[in-house]
N, C-alpha and C positions, 0 to 999 in steps of 0.2 A: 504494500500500500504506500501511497507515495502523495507529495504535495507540490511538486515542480513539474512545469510544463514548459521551460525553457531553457536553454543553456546557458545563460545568467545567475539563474537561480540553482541551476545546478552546481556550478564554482563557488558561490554563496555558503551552498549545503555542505561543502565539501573544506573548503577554506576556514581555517579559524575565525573569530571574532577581532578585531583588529589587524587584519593582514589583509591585505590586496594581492586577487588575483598578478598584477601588474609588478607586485616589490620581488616574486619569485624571481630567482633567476632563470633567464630562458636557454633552454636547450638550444643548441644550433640543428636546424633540423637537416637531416639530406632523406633525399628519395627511396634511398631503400629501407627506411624506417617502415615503411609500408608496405607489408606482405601482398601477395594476390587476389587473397581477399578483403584489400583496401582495409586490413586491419594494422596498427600500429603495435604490431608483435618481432620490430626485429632492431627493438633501442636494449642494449645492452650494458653492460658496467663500466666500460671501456670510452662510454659514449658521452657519461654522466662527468659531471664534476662536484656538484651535489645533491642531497640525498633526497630533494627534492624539487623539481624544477618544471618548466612550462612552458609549451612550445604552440605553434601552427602551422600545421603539413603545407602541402605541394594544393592540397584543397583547401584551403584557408578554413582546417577545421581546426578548436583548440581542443589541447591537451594539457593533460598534468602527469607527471612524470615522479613515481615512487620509489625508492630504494630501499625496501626493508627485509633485512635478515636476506641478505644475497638473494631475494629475488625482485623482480621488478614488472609493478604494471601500470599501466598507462592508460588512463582515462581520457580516451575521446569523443568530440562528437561523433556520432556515426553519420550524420550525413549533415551535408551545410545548410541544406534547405529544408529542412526539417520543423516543419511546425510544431511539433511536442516535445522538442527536445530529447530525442534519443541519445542517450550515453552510454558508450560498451567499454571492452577491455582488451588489451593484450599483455599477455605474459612472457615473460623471460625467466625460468627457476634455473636456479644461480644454488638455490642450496635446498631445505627441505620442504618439498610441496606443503606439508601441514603447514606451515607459517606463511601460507599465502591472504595476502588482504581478504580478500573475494575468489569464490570457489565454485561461483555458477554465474550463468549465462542470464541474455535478457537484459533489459534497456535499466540500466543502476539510476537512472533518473527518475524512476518509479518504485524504489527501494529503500525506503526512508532509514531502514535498521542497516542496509549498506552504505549508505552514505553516513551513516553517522560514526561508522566503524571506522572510514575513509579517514575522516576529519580527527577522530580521537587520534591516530597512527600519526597522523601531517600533527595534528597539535604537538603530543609526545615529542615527535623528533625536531619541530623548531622550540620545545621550551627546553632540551636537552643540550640545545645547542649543536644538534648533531647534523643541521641543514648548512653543511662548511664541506668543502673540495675532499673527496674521497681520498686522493692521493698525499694531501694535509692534514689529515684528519686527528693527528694527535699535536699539531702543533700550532695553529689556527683556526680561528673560530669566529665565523662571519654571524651579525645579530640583524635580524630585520627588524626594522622598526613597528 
């Protein structure tokens, strides 16, 4: 059951209180982040700089981009012109599937108890201070306002 019918409110849902979509850092995107099924299933560790970030494909769809416990998935729109605001997923497991955010299919824009899980994970890791460059990660630490 769900309370978002746009993809506004869907970042909203997803984003902590006090944070904009816009302070994340953005991903630099390239084209093969988009598998053949125009899913956004091939950003990887390699790809991130932190543990949290935000991008917009080759379709001016946006994305949020997670890094938790070596696996990674990626919330996006599913389609640009979408009236209801569809939002899916892709996945990268990097370590153990049980610690993945979300573990079922379907439009997470209508999922009020998965988005709210989204948002606990993104809060957790920027009050941790854990939203700072993967590869710095024990000696740097970026604070968003």
């Amino acid at each position: 059951m769900g309370n978002n019918e746009s993809s506004h409110n869907f970042i909203e849902n997803v984003i902590p209180d006090g944070i904009n979509f816009e302070d994340l850092p953005e991903i630099k995107h390239y084209k093969h982040f988009v598998g053949p099924t125009n899913y956004l299933d091939n950003i990887y560790p390699k790809n991130l700089t932190h543990y949290v970030m935000r991008g917009k494909d080759q379709f001016q769809r946006l994305y949020i981009v997670v890094y938790y416990k070596d696996n990674i998935q990626t919330y996006f729109q599913r389609y640009t012109d979408s009236p209801n605001g569809i939002w899916s997923y892709g996945t990268y497991i990097g370590g153990n599937k049980d610690d993945l955010i979300l573990k079922n299919a379907g439009n997470i824009a209508l999922q009020y108890d998965n988005m709210k899980k989204i948002k606990k994970i993104i809060k957790e890791l920027l009050e941790n201070n854990k939203i700072i460059p993967i590869q710095d990660q024990k000696n740097t630490k970026i604070q968003i306002p």
